[in-house]
DRENTI-806647 format. One record per residue (C-alpha): residue in three letters; x, y, z. Coordinates in Angstrom, 3 decimals. Example, Ala and Ser with C-alpha at 12.3 -4.5 7.8 and 13.67 -1.06 7.14 Angstrom:
BEGIN
  residu        px        py        pz
     ALA    12.300    -4.500     7.800
     SER    13.670    -1.060     7.140
***
This chain:
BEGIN
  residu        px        py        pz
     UNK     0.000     0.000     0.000
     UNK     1.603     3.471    -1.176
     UNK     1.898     6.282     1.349
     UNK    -0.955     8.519    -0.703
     UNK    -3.483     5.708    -0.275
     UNK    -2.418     5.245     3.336
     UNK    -2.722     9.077     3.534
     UNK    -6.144     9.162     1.841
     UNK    -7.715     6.538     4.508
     UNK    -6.143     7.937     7.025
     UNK    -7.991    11.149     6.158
     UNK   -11.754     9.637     5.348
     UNK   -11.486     7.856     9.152
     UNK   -10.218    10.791    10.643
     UNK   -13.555    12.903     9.087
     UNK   -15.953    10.131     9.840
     UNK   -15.250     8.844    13.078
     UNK   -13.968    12.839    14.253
     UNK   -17.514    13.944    13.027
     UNK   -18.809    10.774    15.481
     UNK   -16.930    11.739    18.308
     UNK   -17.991    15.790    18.030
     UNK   -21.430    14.583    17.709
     UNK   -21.446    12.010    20.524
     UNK   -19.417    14.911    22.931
     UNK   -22.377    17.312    21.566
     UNK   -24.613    14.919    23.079
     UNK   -23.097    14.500    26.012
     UNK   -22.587    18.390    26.614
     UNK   -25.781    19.744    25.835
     UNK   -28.348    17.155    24.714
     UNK   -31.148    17.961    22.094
     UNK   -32.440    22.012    22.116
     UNK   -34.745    23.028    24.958
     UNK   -38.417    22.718    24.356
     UNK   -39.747    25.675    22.265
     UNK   -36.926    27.406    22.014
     UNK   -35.640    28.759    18.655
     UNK   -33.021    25.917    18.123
     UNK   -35.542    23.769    18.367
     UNK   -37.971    25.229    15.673
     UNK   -34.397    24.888    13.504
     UNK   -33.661    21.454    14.606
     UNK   -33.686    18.893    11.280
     UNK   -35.774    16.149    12.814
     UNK   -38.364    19.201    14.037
     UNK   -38.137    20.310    10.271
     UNK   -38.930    16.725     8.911
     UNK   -41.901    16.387    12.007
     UNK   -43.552    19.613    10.315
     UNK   -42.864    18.808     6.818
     UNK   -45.055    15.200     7.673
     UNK   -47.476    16.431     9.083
     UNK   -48.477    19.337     6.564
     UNK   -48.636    16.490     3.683
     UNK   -50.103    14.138     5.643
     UNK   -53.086    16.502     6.241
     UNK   -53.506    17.271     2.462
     UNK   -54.194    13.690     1.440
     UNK   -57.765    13.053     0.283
     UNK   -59.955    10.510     2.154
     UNK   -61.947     7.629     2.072
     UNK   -60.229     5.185    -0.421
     UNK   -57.802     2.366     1.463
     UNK   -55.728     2.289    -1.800
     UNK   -55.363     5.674    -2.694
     UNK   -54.502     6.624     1.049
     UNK   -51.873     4.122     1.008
     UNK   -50.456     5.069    -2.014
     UNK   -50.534     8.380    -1.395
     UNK   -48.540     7.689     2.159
     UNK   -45.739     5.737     0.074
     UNK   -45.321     8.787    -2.407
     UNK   -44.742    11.378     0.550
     UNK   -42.884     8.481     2.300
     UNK   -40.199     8.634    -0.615
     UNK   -40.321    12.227    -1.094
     UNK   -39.265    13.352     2.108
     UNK   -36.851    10.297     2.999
     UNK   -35.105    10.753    -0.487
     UNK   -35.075    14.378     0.178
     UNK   -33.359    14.063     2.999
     UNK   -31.309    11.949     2.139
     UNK   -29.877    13.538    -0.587
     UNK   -29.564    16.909     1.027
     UNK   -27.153    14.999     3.587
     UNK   -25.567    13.631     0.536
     UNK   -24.781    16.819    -1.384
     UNK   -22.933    18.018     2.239
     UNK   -21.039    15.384     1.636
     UNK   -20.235    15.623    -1.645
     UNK   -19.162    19.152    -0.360
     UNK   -16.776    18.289     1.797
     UNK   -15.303    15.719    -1.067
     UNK   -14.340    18.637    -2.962
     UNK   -13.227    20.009    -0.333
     UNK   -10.702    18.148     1.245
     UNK    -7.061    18.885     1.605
     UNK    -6.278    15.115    -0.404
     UNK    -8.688    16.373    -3.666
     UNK    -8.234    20.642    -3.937
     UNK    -4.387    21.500    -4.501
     UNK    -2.975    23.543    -1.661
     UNK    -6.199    23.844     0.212
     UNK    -7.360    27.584    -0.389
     UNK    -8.316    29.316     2.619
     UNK   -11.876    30.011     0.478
     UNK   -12.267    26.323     0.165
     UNK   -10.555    25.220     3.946
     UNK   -13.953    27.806     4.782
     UNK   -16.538    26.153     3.289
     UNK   -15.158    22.724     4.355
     UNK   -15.220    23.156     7.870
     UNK   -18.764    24.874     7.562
     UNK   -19.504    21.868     5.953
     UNK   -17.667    19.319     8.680
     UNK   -19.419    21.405    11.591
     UNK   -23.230    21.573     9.967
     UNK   -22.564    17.766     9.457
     UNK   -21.689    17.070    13.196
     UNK   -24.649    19.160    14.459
     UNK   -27.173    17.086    11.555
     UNK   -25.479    13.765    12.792
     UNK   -25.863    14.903    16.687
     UNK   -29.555    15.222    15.705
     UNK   -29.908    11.553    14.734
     UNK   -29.333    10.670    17.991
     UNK   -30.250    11.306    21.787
     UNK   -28.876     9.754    24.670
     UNK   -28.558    12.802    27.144
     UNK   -32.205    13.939    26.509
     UNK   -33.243     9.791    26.746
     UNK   -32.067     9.807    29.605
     UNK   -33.740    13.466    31.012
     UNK   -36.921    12.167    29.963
     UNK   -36.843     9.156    31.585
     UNK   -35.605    10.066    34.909
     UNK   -37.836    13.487    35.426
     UNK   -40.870    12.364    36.110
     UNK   -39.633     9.807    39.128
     UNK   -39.801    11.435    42.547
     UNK   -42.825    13.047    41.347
     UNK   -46.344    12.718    42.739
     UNK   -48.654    10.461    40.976
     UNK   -50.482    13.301    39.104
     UNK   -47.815    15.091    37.830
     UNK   -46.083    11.625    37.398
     UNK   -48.310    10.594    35.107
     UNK   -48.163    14.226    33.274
     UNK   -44.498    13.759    32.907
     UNK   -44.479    10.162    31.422
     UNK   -47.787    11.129    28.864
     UNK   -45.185    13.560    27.289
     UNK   -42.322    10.282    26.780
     UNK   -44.630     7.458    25.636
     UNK   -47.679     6.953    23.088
     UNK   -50.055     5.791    25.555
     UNK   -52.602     7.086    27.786
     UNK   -51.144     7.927    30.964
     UNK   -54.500     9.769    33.115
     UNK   -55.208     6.810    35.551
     UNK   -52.096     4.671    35.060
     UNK   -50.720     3.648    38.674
     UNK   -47.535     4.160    39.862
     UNK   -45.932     0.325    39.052
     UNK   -47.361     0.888    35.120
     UNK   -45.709     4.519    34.757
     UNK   -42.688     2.574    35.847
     UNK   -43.365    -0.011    33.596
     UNK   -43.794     2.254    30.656
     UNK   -40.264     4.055    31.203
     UNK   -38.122     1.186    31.173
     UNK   -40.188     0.098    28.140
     UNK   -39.302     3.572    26.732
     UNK   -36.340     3.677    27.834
     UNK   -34.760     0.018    26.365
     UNK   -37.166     0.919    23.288
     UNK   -35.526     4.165    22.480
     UNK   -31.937     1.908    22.823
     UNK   -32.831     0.619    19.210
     UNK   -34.274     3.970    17.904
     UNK   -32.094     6.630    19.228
     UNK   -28.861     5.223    20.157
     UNK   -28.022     1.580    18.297
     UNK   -29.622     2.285    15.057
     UNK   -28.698     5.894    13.621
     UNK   -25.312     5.056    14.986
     UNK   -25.286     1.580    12.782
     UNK   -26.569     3.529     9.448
     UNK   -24.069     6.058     9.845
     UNK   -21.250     3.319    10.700
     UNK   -22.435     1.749     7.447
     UNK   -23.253     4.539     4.911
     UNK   -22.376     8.065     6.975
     UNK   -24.537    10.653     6.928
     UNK   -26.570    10.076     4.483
     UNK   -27.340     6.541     5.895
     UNK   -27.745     8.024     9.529
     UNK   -30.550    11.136     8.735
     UNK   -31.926     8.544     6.185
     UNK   -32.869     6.037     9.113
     UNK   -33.938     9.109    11.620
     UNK   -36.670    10.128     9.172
     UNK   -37.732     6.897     8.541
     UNK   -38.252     6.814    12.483
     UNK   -39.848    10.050    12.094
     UNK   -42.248     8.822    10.089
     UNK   -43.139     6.165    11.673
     UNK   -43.566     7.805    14.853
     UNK   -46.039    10.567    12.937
     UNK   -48.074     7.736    10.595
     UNK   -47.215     4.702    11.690
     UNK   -50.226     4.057    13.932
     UNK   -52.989     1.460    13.814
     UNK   -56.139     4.308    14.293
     UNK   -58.003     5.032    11.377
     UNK   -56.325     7.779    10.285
     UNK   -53.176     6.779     9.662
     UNK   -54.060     2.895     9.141
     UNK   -53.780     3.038     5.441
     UNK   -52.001     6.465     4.696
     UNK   -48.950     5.033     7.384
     UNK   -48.645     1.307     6.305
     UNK   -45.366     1.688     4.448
     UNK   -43.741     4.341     6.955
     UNK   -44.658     1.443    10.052
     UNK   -43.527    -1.613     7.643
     UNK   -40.481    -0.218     6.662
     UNK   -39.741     1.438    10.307
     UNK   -40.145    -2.835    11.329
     UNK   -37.751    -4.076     8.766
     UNK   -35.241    -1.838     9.416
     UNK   -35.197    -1.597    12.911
     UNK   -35.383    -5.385    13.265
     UNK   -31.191    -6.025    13.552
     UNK   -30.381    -2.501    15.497
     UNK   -33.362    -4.062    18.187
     UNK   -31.648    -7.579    18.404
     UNK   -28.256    -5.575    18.616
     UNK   -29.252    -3.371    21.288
     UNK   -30.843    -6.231    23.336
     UNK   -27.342    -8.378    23.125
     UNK   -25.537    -5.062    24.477
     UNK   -27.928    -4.253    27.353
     UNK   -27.605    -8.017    28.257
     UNK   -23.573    -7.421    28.037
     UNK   -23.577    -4.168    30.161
     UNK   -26.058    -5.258    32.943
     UNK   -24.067    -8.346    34.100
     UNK   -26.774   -10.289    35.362
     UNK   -28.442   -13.793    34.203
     UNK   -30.825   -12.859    32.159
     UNK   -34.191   -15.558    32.473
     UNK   -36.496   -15.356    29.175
     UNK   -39.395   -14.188    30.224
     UNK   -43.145   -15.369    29.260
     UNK   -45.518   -13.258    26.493
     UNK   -49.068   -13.099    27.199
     UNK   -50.439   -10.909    24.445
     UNK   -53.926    -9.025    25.000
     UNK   -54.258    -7.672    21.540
     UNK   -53.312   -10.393    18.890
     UNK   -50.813    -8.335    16.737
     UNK   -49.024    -6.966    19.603
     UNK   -45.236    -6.532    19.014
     UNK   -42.904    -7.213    21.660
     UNK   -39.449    -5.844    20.790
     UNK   -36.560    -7.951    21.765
     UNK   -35.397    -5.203    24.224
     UNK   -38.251    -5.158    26.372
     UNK   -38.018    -8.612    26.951
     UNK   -34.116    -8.270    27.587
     UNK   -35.372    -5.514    30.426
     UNK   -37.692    -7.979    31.839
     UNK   -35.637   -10.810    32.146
     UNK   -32.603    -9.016    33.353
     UNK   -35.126    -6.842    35.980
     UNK   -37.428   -10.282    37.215
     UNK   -39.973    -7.464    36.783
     UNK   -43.273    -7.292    34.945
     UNK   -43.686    -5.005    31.878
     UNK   -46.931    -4.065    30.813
     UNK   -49.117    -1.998    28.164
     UNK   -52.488    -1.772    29.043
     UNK   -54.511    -3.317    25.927
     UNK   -51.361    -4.754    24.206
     UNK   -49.196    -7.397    25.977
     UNK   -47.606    -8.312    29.396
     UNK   -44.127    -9.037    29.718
     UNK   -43.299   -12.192    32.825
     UNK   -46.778   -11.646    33.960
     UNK   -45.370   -13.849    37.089
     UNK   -42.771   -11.288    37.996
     UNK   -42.865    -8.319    40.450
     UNK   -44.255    -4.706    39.497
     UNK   -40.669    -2.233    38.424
     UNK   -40.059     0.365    40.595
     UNK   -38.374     3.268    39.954
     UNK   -35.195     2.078    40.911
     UNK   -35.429    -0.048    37.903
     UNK   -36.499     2.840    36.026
     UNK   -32.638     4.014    37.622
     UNK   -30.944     1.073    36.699
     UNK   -32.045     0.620    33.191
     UNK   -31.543     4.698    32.585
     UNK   -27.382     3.431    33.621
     UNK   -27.777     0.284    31.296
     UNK   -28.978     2.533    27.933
     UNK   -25.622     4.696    29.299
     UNK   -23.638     2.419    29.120
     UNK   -24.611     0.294    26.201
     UNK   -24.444     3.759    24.247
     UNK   -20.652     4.140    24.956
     UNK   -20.435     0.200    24.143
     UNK   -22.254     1.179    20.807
     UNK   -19.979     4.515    20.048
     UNK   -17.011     1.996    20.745
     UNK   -18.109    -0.504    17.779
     UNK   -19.356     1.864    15.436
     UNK   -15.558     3.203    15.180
     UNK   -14.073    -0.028    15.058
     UNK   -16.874    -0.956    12.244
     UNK   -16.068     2.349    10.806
     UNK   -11.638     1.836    10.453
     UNK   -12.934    -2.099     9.477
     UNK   -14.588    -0.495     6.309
     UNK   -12.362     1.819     5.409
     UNK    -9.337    -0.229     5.666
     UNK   -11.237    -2.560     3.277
     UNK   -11.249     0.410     0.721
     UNK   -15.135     1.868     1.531
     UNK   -14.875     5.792     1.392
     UNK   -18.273     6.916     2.676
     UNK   -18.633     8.986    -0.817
     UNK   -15.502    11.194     0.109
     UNK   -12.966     9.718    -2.410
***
């Protein structure tokens, strides 16, 4: 291997797995924007949220078929969209680097780390461990009332007159859930395919979390945003199970499914959390999770919050190693 080819890999890991490391520090310093603030109105998932929801509300009623096919065409629009505005910065910062533009202007050096920097902020966005963890841990300590206030505004359930053991229950179901969707998963696409790969997967979860729903609204008009959501969240949710298994330390005892509503889907890392916790996971109307074990507490709310910790440093640790695998191999996330 010559030194220029040495030099050239060199440079793509340093830019991906820097731009990781800024993003994951990013995280760790300041979370996602506050709630209503004006970073927030800016922030590119928050863009994406609003650009759903105005087409979902223009499509026409009434006919299964055309609602569904109308829910694939703005699926595709705005995931392709995305995804190729995260692939133009890209291709900027090709043409920028120091390897491809002789002498590295100061003009172009500029617009290269404008383009390195939005890129770190758009990949912090992917992904949320500090404000997973916030979420998850404000509302213990509380009483009941304002308990359940504070978890209606983490999960998608009704939350008025759950008791105290089922609010418990829903965090550590959130909070091993959101393992998969905002920790293992963007960090996997963007191990595999960069940026592009990483805001491609968060507005597929986007969607999801806007249409994907069984009600009548969204039944037909979110089928391919929830089916696609499943497929490709069905390795980052067996992934994210094996690592909370490896961080917790504990024998972990399968535990038993009863399901309430026939369809119910029981992701792999909820039943990690119950087996490792001996506790009893339930959604109201859905499924319960070792229906023989105790009620969680919110010390198991605590411990779990530790477990998603640590199995996201476990996570940033792989996706760099998967990262200098691939590009020793000759992949170039589209930079060469």
């Amino acid at each position: 291997m010559n030194a220029v080819a040495v030099d050239v890999r060199l440079l793509i890991f340093g830019l991906v797995a820097g731009a990781l490391l800024a993003a994951f520090g990013l995280d760790r310093l300041l979370g996602d924007p506050t709630e209503r603030s004006w970073a927030e109105q800016w922030y590119p998932p928050v863009l994406v949220g609003r650009a759903a929801i105005g087409l979902e509300r223009g499509v026409p009623r009434g006919n299964p078929a055309r609602e569904t096919g109308w829910g694939t065409l703005d699926w595709f629009v705005l995931v392709a969209g995305v995804t190729a505005l995260a692939f133009g910065l890209t291709v900027v910062e090709r043409w920028t680097l120091p390897a491809t533009v002789a002498a590295s202007p100061l003009p172009w050096a500029l617009v290269g780390l404008a383009a390195f920097g939005f890129g770190v902020v758009w990949l912090k966005s992917t992904f949320a461990v500090r404000t997973l963890e916030r979420f998850c841990l404000r509302p213990l300590g509380r009483p009941l009332d304002a308990m359940r206030i504070e978890v209606g505004q983490v999960v998608n359930r009704l939350t008025s007159d759950l008791p105290r053991e089922l609010l418990c229950s829903a965090l550590v179901e959130s909070a091993v859930e959101n393992t998969t969707d905002s920790v293992v998963a963007p960090l996997l696409a963007y191990s595999l395919l960069g940026l592009p790969g990483a805001v491609a997967y968060r507005t597929i979860n986007t969607l999801d979390a806007l249409w994907g729903h069984p009600e009548p609204r969204w039944r037909f008009f979110g089928r391919t945003a929830a089916l696609v959501d499943s497929a490709v969240n069905y390795l980052p949710d067996h992934l994210a199970s094996g690592m909370l298994r490896a961080v917790a330390g504990r024998p972990f005892a399968p535990p038993r499914i009863e399901r309430v509503a026939p369809d119910a889907k029981v992701p792999a890392t909820i039943r990690t959390a119950a087996g490792l916790l001996g506790v009893r996971l339930e959604r109201r109307g859905s499924y319960v999770v070792g229906p023989e074990n105790r009620p969680p507490t919110e010390e198991d709310v605590r411990r779990v919050v530790r477990w998603v910790r640590q199995a996201s440093g476990l996570m940033l640790l792989l996706s760099l190693g998967l990262i200098a695998g691939l590009v020793d191999v000759g992949w170039t996330y589209f930079l060469r």
